[in-house]
N, C-alpha and C positions, 0 to 999 in steps of 0.2 A: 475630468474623468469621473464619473457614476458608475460603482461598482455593483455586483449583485453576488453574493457567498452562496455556495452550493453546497451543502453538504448530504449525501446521504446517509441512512441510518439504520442498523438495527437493534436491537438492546444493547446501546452504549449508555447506561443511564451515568454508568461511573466517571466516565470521562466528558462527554459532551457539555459539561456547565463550562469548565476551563475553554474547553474552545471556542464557543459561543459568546462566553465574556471579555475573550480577546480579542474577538472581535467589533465589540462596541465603542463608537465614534473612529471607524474607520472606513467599514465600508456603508454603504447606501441600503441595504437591501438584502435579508438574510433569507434565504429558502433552505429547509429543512426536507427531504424527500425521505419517507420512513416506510421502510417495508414491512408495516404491520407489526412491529416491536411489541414485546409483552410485560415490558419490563415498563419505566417512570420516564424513557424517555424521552416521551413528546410532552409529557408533561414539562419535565424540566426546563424543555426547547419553548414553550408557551412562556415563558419568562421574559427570554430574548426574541420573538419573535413570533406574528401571529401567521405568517407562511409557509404552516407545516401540510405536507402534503401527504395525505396516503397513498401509496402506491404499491400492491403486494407482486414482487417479481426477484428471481433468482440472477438474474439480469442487468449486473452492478454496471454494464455498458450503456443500458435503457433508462437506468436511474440517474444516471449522472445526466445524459442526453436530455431527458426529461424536464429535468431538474434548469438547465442551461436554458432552453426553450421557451418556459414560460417564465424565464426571470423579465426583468425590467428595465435595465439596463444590457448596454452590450459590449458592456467590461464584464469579465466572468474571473472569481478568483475561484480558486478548486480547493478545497482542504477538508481532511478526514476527520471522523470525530474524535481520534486519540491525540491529535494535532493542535498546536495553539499558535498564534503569532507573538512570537518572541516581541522585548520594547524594542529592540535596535529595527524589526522588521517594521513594526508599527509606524515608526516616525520615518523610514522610509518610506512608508506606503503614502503618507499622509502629506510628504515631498514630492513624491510622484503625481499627486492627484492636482497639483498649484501650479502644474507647467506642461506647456506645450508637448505630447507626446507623437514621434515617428512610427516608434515601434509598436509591432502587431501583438508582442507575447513578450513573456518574461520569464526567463528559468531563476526557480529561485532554490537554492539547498536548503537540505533538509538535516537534524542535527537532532541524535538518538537518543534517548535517556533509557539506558538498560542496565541491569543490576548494581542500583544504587549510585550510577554516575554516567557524566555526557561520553558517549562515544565520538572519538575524534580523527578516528581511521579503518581498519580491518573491513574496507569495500561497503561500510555504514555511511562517510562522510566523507564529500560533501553531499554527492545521490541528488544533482540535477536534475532537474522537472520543469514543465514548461505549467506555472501553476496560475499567474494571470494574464490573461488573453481574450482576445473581440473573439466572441461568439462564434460569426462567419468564416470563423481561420480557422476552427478545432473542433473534432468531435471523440467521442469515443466510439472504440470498435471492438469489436471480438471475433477472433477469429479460432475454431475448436476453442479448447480450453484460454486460450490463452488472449487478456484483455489491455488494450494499450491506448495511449494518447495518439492521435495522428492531427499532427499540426502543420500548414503550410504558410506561414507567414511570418513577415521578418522579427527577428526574435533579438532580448538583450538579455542583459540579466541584474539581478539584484545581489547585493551584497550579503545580508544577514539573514539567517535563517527560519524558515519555520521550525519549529519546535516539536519533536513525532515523542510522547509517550509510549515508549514500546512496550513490550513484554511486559506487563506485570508479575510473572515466574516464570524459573525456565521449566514447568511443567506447563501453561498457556505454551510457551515456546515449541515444545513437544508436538503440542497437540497444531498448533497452526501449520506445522512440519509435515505432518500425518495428511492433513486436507491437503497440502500440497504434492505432496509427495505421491497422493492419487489419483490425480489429475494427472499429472507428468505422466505417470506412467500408463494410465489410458491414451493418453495423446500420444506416446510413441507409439503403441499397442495398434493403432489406426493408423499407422505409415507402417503398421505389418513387421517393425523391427526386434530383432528379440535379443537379450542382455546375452554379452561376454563375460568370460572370466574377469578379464581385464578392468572390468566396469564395477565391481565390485571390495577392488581393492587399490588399482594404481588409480583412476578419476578420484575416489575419495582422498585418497592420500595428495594428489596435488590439487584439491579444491584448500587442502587445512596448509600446504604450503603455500598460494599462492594468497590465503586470506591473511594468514600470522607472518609470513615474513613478507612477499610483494607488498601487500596491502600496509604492512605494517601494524598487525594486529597485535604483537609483542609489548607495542604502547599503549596500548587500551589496559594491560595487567588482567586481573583474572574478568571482566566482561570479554574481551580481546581472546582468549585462551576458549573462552565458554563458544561465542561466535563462529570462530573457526573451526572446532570440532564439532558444533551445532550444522553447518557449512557441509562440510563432508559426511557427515552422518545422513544426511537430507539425499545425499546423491546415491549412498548407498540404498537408503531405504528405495530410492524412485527404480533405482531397476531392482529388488529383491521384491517389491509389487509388481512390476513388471512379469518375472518369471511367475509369479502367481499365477497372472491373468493368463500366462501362456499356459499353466500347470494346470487350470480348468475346466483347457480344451483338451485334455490326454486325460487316458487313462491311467488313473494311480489306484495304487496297491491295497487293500480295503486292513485296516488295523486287525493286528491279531487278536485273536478271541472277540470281536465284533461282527455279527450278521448285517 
């Protein structure tokens, strides 16, 4: 098995050393797909790898795709650049590549480091992914807003985790909520749907129940507490933009004392 790493990139200068280092003597073949980044880090990625690619597009389904296409191999591992490969993943990987393989794909979990420790539950872990896989089996797609793996071949999986650097604050946090939370809300906005009262206060309430006690987000202790109120806050906000977007096709009321 020859592998080829994919990662695309935009000014992750902060993170992308750790995941590019994890990955040396494991895979074959690092491609680095950078969307014009302004930041050091294709410089950084010039350390690990003379495979960096520019590519300027908003189109993280083209970049990956991209990225996949003109690797060299057609083993593909997928990993992001706040991401690293854990040892236990490494020496599995490095097992996997010494023996005969059936399988098309591989789901392997992913395992969170947010405010100041690993998250081990609250709908974070284990978060299955189909993350290395023959080229020919997998692509990305997009469909409106919304970007996914679409895999048809036979799949197994791995034990040990990749390693996802999340949040650096829950103010990053915040802010990656807000990008999502606008999107959602255009994409309902385009199926013509418009928020209930309902949506504003029972869906948030059972997103914080169903992450802190189903999920068991209780045992995360205060990441777990943060998460799940993070969780439902996120669903509020997505229809409270929603009503916006409806509130800008009505006529509203012009403030007092302004012309």
């Amino acid at each position: 098995m020859k592998i080829s790493a994919v990662i695309v990139t935009y000014n992750n200068e902060k993170k992308i050393g750790n995941c590019l280092e994890s990955l040396q003597g494991i895979v074959d073949e690092i491609i680095v797909v950078d969307s014009l980044s302004t930041d050091c880090t294709r410089k950084i990625a010039s350390h690990f790898t003379n495979k960096i690619i520019k590519c300027f597009s908003s189109d993280y389904a083209y970049l990956k795709n991209y990225g996949q296409k003109i690797a060299a191999f057609d083993w593909i591992l997928s990993i992001e650049p706040d991401e690293r490969l854990s040892t236990g993943l490494r020496l599995e990987l490095l097992k996997l590549k010494n023996k005969p393989i059936e399988i098309e794909g591989f789901y392997i979990p992913r395992r969170s480091f947010y405010i100041y420790r690993w998250v081990k539950h609250s709908g974070w872990y284990p978060d299955w992914r189909v993350r290395l896989y023959q080229r020919d089996k997998g692509c990305w797609k997009k469909e409106g807003y919304r970007i996914f793996f679409d895999f048809s071949g036979k799949t197994g999986r791995l034990k040990t985790p990749v390693e996802h650097l999340a949040f650096s604050s829950i103010s990053e946090h915040l802010i990656y909520l807000n990008r999502v939370a606008e999107r959602r809300a255009q994409e309902i906005y385009a199926r013509k749907k418009k928020p209930r009262f309902y949506h504003f206060w029972l869906w948030p309430c059972f997103r914080f129940f169903y992450k802190y006690i189903i999920k068991f987000g209780f045992l995360d202790g205060f990441p777990g507490l943060v998460i799940s109120a993070m969780s439902a806050y996120a669903v509020f906000l997505r229809f409270a933009k929603l009503r916006e977007i409806w509130k800008k096709g009505e006529r509203i009321e012009s403030v007092p004392g302004c012309q």
